[in-house]
C-alpha positions in Angstrom: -91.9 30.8 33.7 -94.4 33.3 31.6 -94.9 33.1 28.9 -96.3 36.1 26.4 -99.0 35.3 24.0 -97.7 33.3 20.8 -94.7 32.6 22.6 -95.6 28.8 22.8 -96.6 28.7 18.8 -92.8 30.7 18.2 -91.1 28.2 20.5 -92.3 25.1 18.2 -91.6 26.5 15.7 -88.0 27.3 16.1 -88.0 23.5 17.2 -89.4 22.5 14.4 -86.7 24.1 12.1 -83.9 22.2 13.8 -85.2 18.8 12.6 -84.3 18.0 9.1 -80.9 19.6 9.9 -80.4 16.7 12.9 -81.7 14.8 10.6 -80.1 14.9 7.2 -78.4 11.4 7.3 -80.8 9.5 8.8 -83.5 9.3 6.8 -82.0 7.0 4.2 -80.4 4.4 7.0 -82.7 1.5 6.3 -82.1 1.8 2.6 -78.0 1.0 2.1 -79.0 -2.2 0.6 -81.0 -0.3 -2.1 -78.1 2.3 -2.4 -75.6 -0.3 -2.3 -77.3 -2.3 -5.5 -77.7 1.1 -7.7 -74.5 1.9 -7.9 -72.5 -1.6 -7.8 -70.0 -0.8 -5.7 -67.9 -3.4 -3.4 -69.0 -4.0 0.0 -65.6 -2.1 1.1 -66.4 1.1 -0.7 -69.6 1.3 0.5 -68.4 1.2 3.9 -66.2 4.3 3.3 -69.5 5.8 1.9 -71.4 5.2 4.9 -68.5 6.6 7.1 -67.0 9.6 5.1 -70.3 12.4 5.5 -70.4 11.5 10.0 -66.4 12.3 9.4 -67.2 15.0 7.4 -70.2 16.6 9.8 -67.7 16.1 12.9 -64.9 17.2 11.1 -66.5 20.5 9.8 -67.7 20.8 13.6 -65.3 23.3 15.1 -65.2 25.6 12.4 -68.9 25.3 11.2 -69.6 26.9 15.3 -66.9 29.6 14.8 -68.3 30.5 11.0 -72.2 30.3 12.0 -71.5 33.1 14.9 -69.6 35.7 12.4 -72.8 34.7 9.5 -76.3 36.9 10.6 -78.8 34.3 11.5 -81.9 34.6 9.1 -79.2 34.4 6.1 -77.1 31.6 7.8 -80.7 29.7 7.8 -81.8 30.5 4.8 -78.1 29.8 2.7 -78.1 26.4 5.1 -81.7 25.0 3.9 -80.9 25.8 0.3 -77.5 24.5 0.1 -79.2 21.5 1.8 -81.8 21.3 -1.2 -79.4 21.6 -3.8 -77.0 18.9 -2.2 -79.2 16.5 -1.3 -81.0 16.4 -5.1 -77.3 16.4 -6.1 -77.2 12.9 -4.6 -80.0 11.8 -7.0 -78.6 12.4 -9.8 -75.1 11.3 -9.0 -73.0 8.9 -11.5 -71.5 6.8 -8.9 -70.6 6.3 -5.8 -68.4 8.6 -5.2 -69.7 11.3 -6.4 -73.1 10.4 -4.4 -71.0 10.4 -1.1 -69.5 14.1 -2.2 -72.4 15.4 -2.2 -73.9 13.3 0.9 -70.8 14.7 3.0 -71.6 18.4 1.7 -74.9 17.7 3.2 -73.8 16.7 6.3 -71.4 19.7 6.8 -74.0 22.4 5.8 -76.1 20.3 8.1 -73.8 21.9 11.5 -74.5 25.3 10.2 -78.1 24.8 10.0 -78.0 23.3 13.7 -75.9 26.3 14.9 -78.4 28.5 12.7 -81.7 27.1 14.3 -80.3 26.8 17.4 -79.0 30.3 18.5 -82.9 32.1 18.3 -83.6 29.5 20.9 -81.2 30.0 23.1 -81.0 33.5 22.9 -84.7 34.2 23.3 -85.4 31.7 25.4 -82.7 31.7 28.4 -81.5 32.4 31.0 -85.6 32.2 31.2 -85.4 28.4 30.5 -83.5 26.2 33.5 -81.0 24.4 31.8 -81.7 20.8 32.5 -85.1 21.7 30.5 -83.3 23.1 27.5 -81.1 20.1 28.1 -84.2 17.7 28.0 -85.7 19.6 25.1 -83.1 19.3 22.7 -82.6 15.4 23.6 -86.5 14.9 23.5 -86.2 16.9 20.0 -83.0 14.5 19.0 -83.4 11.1 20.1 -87.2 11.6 19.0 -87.0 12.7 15.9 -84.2 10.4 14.6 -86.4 7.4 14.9 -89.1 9.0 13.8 -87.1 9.7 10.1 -85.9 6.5 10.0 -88.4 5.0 10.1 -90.0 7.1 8.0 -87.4 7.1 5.5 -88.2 3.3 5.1 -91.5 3.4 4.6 -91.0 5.7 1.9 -88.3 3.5 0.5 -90.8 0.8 0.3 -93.5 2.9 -1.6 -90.9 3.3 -4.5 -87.5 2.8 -3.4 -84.8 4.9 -1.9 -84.9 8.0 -3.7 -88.4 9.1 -2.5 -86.8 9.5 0.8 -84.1 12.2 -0.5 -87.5 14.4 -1.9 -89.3 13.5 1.8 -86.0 15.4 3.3 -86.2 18.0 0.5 -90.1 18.8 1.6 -88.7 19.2 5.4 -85.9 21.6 3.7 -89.1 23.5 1.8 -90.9 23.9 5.1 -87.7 24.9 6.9 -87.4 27.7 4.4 -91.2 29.5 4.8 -90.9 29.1 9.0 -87.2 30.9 8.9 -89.5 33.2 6.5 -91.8 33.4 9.4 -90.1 33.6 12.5 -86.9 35.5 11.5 -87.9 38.9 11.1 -84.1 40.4 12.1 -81.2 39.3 9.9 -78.4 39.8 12.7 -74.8 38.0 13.8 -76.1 37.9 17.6 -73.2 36.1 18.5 -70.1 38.3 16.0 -66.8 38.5 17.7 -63.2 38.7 16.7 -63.0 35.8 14.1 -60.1 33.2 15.6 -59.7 30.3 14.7 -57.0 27.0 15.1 -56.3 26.1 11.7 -53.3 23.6 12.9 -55.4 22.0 15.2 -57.9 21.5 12.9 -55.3 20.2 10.2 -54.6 17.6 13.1 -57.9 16.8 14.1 -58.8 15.7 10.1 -56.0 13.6 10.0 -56.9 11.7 13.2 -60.7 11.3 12.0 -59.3 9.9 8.6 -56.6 7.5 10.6 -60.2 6.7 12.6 -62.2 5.3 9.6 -59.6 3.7 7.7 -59.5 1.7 11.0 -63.0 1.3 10.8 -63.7 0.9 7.4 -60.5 -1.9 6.9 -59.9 -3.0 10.4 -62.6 -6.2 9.9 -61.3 -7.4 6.6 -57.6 -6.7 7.5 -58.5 -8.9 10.5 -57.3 -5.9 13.0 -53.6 -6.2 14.6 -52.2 -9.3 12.2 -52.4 -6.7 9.7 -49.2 -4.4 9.9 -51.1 -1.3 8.2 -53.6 -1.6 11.3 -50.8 -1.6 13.8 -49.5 1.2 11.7 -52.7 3.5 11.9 -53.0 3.0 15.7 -49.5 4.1 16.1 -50.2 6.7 14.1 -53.3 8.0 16.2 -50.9 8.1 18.9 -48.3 10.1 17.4 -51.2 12.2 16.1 -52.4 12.6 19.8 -48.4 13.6 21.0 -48.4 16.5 18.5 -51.2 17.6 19.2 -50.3 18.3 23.2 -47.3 20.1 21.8 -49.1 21.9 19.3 -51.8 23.5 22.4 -48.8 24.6 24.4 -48.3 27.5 21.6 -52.0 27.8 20.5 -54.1 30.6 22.4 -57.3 29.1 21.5 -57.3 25.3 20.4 -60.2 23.1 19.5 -59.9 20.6 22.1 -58.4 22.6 25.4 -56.5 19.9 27.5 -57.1 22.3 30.6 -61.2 20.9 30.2 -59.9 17.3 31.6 -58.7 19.5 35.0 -62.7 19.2 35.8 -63.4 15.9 37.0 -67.0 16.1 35.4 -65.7 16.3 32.0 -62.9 13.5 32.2 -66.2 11.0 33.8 -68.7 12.5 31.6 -66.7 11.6 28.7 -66.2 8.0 29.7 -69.9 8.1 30.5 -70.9 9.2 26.2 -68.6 6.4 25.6 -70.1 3.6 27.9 -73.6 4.9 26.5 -72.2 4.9 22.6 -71.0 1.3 24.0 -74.1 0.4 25.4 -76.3 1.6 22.4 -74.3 0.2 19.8 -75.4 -3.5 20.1 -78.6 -2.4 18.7 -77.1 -3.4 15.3 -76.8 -7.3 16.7 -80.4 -7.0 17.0 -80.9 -5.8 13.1 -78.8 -8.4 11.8 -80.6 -11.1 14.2 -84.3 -10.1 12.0 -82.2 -9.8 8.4 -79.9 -12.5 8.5 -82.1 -15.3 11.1 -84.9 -14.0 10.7 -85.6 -12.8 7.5 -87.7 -9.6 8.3 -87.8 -6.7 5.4 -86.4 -3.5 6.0 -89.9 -1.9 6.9 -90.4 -4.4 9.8 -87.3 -3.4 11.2 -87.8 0.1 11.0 -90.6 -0.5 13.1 -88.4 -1.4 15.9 -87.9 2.8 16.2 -91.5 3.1 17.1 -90.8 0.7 20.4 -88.4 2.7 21.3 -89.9 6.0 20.5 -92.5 4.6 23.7 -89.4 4.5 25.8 -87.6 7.9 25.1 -91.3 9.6 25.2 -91.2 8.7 28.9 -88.4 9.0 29.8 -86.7 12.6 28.7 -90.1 14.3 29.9 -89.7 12.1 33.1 -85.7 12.5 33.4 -86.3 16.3 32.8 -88.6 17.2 35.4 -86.7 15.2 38.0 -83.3 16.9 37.1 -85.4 20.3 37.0 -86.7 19.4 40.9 -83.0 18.5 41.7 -83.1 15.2 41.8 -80.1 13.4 43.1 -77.7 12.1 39.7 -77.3 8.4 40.9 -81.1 8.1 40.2 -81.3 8.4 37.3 -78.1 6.6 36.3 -79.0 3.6 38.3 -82.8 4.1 36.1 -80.5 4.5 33.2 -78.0 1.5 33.7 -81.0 -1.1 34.8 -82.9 -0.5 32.1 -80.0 -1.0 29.4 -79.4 -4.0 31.5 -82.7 -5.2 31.5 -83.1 -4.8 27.7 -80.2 -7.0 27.5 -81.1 -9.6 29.2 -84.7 -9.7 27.6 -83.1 -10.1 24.3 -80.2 -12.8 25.7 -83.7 -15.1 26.2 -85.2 -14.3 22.9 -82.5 -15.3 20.8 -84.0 -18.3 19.6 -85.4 -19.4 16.0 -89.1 -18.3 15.4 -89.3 -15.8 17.7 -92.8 -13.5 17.6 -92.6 -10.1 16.3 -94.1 -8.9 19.4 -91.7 -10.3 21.3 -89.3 -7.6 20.4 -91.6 -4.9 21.9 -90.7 -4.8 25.7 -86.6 -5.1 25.7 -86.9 -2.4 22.9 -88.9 0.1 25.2 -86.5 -0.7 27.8 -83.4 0.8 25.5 -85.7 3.9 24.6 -86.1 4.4 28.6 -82.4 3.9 29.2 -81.8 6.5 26.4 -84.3 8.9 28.0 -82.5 8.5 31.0 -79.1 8.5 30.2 -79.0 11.1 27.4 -80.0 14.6 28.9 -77.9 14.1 32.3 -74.7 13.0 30.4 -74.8 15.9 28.4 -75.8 18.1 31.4 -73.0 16.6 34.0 -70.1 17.0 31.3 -71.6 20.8 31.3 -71.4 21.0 34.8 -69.3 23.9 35.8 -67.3 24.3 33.0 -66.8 28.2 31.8 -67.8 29.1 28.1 -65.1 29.2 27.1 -64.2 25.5 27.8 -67.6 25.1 26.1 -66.9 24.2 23.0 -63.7 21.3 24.0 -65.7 19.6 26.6 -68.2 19.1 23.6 -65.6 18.1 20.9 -64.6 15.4 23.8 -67.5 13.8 24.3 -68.5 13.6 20.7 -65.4 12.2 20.1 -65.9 10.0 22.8 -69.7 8.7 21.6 -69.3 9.0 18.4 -66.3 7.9 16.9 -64.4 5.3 19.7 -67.8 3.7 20.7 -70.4 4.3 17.9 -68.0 3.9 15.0 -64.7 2.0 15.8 -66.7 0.3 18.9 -69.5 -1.0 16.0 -66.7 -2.2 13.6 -65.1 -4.2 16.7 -67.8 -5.7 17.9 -68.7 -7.0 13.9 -65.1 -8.7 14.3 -66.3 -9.5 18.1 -69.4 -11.6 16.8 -67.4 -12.6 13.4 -65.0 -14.5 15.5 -67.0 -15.7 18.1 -69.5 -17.1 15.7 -66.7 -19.1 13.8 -66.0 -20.4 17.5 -69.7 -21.7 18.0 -70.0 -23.0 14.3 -66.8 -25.2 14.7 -67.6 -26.7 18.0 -71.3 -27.3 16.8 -69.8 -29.3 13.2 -67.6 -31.2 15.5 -70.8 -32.6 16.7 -71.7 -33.5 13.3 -70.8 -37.5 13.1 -71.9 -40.6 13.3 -71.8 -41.2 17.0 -74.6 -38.3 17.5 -77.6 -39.8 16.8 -79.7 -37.0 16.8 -77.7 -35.4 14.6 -77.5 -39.0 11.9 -81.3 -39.5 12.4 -82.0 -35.8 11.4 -79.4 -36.4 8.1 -81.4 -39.7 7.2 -84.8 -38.0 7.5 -83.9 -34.8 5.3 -82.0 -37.5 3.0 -85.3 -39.6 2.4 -87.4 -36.1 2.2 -85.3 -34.9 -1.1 -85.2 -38.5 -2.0 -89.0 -38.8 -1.8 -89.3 -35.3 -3.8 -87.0 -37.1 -6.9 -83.8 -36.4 -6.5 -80.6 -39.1 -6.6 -78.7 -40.8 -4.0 -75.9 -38.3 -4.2 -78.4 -35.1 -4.8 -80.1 -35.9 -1.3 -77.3 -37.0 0.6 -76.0 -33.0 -0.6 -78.7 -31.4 0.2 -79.1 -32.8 3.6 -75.7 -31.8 4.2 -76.1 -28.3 3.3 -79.3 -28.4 5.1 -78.0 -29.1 8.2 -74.9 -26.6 7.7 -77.5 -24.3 7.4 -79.3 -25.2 10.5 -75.7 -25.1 12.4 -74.8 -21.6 11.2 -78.1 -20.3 12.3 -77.2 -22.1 15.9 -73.7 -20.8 15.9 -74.6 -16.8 15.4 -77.5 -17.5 17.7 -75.1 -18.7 20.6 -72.5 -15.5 19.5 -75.0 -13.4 20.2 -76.3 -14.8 23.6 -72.5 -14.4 24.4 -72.5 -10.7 23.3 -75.7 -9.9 25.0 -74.8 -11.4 28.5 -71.5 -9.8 28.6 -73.3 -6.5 28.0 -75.7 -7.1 31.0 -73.3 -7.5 33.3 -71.2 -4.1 31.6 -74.8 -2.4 32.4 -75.5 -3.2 35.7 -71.9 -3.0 37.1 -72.3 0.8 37.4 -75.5 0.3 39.7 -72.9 -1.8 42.0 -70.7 1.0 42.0 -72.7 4.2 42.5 -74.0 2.6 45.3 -71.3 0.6 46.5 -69.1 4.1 47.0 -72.3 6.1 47.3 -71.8 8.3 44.1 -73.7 10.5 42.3 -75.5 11.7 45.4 -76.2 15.3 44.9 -78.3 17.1 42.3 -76.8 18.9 39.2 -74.7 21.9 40.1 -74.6 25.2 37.3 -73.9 24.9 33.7 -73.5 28.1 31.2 -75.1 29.0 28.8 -73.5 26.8 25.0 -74.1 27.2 21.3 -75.4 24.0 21.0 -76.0 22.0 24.1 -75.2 18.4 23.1 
């Protein structure tokens, strides 16, 4: 396509604008620990902070999209970056906890509007000229990209002073945001006004089945899941929740979620594919708690880890993009996708052993950011594919759901309890072990007995310390092992869809049409 002169310079632009907004939580994720020790609050109401502003962003969802089309766009901007200001310096100067996660869940909602804000110039301007698989790749390159970019950003700040020089970094994005809305708006006009409709019942029932969703996730661990009755009781509930809400769309024109989008067969396998990608990414937090709890690394080493996989998505969304833009056939690029999760699996299965290199880290980690590349842009594209606008907005709300809160969310808090449990396993079976008859394991106590004995301490003192010295050792065995056993289970969940697009010969056909959406994610 042409393009007319400063049309490149307006284009980034607009892009640019849309960053802090996708942005706007994660710039303090490396600093929870910091957070966590300013206000003093128990481990289990820190969870519910971390969880209540995503369930507050995806619950404002559905009507943040209706509201931002009846709002004229320069004001919706505008009102979206300043509200953002005044929320997140809110935050600073909260009292407690809960009134810091008030105002972080106020950010997160104004946060949709400022998406839907920054987002409609772009797509209004800039297609039907744009094919859709670019837009597609765009926005993915634009939101994979930049969220590893801000966090770890955010922790490098953290590290200069601590984690309140991250809220003024976001604040400065908010500033800039501002003076190029300032700049590139010149019209203040609702380009997308209609007849304001909206399900207020559904959305009464969606809230309630997002707050059944993180008490799960925020209690399911320490309740120990289904031996607690108020557990069994919330999943029932989600069910029920799910049975009145098919009877409430039978009299609703107009619901959020539109059961008639699972009549495509794209949507009902596109969602299953946001959740087996949610599943596949979420193991990434085995790999933080392998360098904070084995291996000791800071929180600005860790970050670091984004900047592998920043290598990864670079490549592949440009890549990805210009092969679904040429029409490439779909299985392709799954089958790129799923090998390269699988492959950073396996990598890291080998490289769960004590003093492991830094480097080491690199490769698998540049694998995930090419499996993301891959996998992103066509999920979002194939759910799209064919569904009318008006379906638009459901076939989203699915696969969010799908990604975000079953795989992401509950699927994390699971798979803590997965590795809790399996760890306890491991640490058992190793202390067993532990006894006279293992001579490795006596001549190891007697030399780290005569060590404490040799540095002055009593008969008793050493024989203690030697004990708890070789507990230690054990544990770090044990969650070593539990994570080997979590790792190798996943490879064989990645590259089981390779067997099976090939297998049945799937996937062989290029991307068919998809409409035009307010936000295409």
């Amino acid at each position: 396509m042409a393009f007319k002169r400063g049309s490149v310079f307006i284009l980034v632009g607009l892009y640019v604008l849309t960053i802090p907004f996708f942005n706007a939580m994660n710039v303090t994720s490396f600093d929870n620990s910091q957070i966590l020790g300013h206000f003093g609050a128990s481990t289990t109401v820190f969870a519910y902070s971390s969880y209540i502003p995503v369930f507050c962003m995806m619950a404002f969802l559905p009507l943040g999209m209706r509201l931002g089309k009846q709002i004229k766009v320069r004001t919706m901007i505008l009102s979206a970056s300043f509200l953002s200001i005044l929320f997140n310096t809110a935050s600073l100067y909260a009292t407690d906890i809960y009134w810091f996660t008030f105002w972080r869940s106020l950010l997160a909602m104004v946060s949709i509007i400022g998406i839907l804000a920054s987002m409609i110039p772009i797509l209004m301007k800039y297609n039907p000229a744009f094919n859709m698989p670019i837009m597609y790749g765009i926005i993915q390159f634009i939101i994979q990209g930049s969220q590893h970019i801000y966090k770890y950003l955010g922790a490098q700040f953290s590290s200069i002073y601590d984690w309140t020089f991250s809220i003024y970094f976001l604040n400065i994005n908010f500033l800039i945001g501002i003076i190029l809305a300032w700049i590139f708006y010149r019209k203040d006009v609702a380009i997308m006004k209609g007849n304001f409709q909206f399900d207020w019942r559904g959305w009464l029932i969606l809230i309630l089945f997002f707050t059944v969703i993180l008490f799960i996730c925020a209690e399911g661990q320490s309740r120990n899941w289904f031996s607690d009755s108020k557990i069994s009781i919330a999943f029932a509930f989600l069910l029920l929740l799910i049975g009145v809400y098919l009877l409430h769309v039978r009299f609703t024109k107009d619901p959020i979620i539109d059961p008639d989008v699972f009549k495509y067969k794209n949507v009902v396998i596109g969602t299953f594919l946001f959740f087996y990608t949610g599943l596949m990414n979420g193991t990434g937090s085995i790999v933080t708690g392998y360098m904070s709890g084995v291996l000791g690394f800071d929180a600005v080493y860790q970050a670091r880890t984004h900047l592998a996989l920043l290598i990864g998505i670079f490549i592949a969304i440009p890549l990805s993009t210009y092969l679904l833009y040429k029409r490439i056939y779909l299985a392709t690029i799954w089958m790129a996708g799923f090998a390269c999760y699988g492959m950073y699996h396996i990598i890291l299965y080998f490289r769960f052993y004590p003093g492991i290199a830094p480097s080491d880290f690199l490769l698998p980690l540049v694998f995930k950011g090419l499996a993301i590349g891959f996998l992103y842009p066509i999920t979002a594209l194939y759910i799209a594919e064919n569904v009318p606008p008006k379906l638009g907005d459901s076939r989203m709300m699915s696969g969010i759901i799908a990604r975000v809160f079953f795989a992401t969310l509950l699927g994390g808090a699971i798979l803590s309890t997965l590795v809790s449990n399996i760890n306890v396993q491991h640490k058992t079976g190793l202390s067993q072990q532990l006894s006279s008859g293992n001579q490795q394991a006596a001549k190891k106590l007697s030399n780290t007995k005569n060590y404490y004995l040799h540095q002055g301490a009593s008969e008793v003192e050493a024989q203690n310390m030697a004990e708890r010295s070789l507990a230690n050792q054990t544990s770090k065995a044990a969650i070593l092992l539990a994570y080997k056993d979590i790792y190798l289970v996943m490879t064989a969940i990645c590259f089981l869809p390779i067997i099976i697009l090939l297998l049945f010969k799937l996937g062989r056909r290029p991307i068919g049409k998809v409409a035009l959406e307010p936000i295409p994610i």
